[in-house]
N, C-alpha and C positions, 0 to 999 in steps of 0.2 A: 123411384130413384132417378134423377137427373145425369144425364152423361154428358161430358164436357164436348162437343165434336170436334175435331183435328181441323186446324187451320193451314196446315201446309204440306207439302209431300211431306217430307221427312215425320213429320208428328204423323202423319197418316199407314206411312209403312211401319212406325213402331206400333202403333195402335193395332195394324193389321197382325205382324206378329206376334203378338202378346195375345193375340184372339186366337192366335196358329196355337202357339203352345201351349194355352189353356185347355184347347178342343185337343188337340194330341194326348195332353195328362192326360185329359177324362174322358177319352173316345168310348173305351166300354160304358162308362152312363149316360150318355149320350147316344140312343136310337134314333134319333131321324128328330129333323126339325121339318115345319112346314112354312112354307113363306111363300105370300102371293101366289094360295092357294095350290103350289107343287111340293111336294114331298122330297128332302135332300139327306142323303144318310151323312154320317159325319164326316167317311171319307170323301164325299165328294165335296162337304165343305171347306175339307183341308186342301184337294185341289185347288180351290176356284183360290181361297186364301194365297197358297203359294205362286198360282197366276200371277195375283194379283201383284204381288210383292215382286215379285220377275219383271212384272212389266214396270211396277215406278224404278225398278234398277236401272234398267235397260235406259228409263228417260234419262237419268242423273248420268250415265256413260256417253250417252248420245248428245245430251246437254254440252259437258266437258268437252267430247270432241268439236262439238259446235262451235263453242269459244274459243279452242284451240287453235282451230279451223279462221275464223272470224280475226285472231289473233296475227296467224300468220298470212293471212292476207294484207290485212293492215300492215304490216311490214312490210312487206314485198311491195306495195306502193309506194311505199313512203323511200323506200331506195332507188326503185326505180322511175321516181316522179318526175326526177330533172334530165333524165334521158330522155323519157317520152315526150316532155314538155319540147326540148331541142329538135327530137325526130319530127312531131306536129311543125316546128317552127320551120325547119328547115322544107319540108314539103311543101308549105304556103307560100316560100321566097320560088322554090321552084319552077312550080307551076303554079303561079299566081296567076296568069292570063287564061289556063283552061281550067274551064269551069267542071268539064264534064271528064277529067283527070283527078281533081282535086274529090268529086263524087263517088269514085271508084276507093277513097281511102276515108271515106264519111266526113268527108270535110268540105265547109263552103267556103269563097274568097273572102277575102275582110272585108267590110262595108268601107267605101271610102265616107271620108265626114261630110256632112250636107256644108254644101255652099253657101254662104250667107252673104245678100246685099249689104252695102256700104250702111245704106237706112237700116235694114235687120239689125245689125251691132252698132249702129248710133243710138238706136231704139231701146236695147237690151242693156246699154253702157248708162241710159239714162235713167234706167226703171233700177237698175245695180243702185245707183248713185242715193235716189227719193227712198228705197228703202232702208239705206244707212242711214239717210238723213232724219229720217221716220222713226228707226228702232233706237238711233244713237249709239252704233254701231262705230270702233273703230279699228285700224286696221294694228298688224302686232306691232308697229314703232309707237305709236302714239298707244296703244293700250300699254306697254311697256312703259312710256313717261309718264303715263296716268298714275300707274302702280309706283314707278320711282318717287314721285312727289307726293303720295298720298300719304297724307296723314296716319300715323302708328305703323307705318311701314319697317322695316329692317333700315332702310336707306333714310327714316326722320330725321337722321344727325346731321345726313348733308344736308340737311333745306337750308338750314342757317349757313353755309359756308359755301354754297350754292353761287358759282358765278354764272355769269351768262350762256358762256359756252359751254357750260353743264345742260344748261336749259335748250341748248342747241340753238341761242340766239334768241331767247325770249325773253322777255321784258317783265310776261306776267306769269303766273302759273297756268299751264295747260288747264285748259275746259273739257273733264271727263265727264261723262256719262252719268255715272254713278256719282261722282261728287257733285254734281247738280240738283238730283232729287233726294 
């Protein structure tokens, strides 16, 4: 005979009582089991049984309070987020200049931003630019007019009716991206 085995607490504490009540009915015919070579009479099987079952209770209460637990902290955060955010804040406007002030309430100064040479961001302005130029990238006004004048658009009706100053002074249709390939 195959026996199914319990997948989870809950299937497991039923299984275990149902093993309780069995052994209970039938304690008188039941003399002694031996298992792993020690000899167990039945009441001490129905001890270890009701252990057992005490202790997966005790986890499913401990559990609940845990979430409970878990629960009301997560609140209590989440109200008192913007006060402590202000308290942190106002402490770093405070003593912003002492370092070993600001340590004393576990907090460092703010890193001021790295300086950058005139070269550095003519540099960084130029490599921004080559890789627009590269992915065909554009920015939201002109992706906006891209989307306005593309074809099966919402806005198709006005192509025909379309003056210049629609076009913001254009003559031809915007060259997108995507309508290119």
């Amino acid at each position: 005979m195959v026996t199914k085995n319990a997948t989870n607490r809950q299937q497991q504490t039923v299984s275990d009582q149902d093993l309780l009540d069995g052994i209970t009915k039938h304690e008188q015919q039941l003399s002694s089991f031996t298992i792993a070579g020690t000899a167990y009479k039945a009441t001490d099987i129905i001890t270890i049984l009701q252990a057992r079952i005490a202790s997966a209770d005790s986890v499913l209460s401990t559990r609940a309070t845990w979430q409970n637990t878990v629960a009301a902290d997560k609140s209590e955060r989440t109200k008192t987020k913007t006060i402590v955010s202000g308290v942190r804040q106002a402490i770093l406007l405070m003593f912003a200049g002492s370092v070993d002030t600001l340590a004393d309430f576990g907090m460092k100064p703010r890193k001021a931003p790295p300086v950058r040479s005139p070269a550095e961001k003519a540099l960084a302005a130029a490599k921004a630019k080559a890789t627009r130029a590269a992915r065909g990238t554009l920015g939201p006004k002109q992706n906006l007019l891209c989307r306005r004048w593309m074809p099966g658009s919402p806005w198709e009706a006005d192509m025909s009716v379309a003056t210049g100053a629609d076009r913001q002074g254009r003559s031809e249709w915007p060259a997108c991206a995507y309508l290119a390939g």
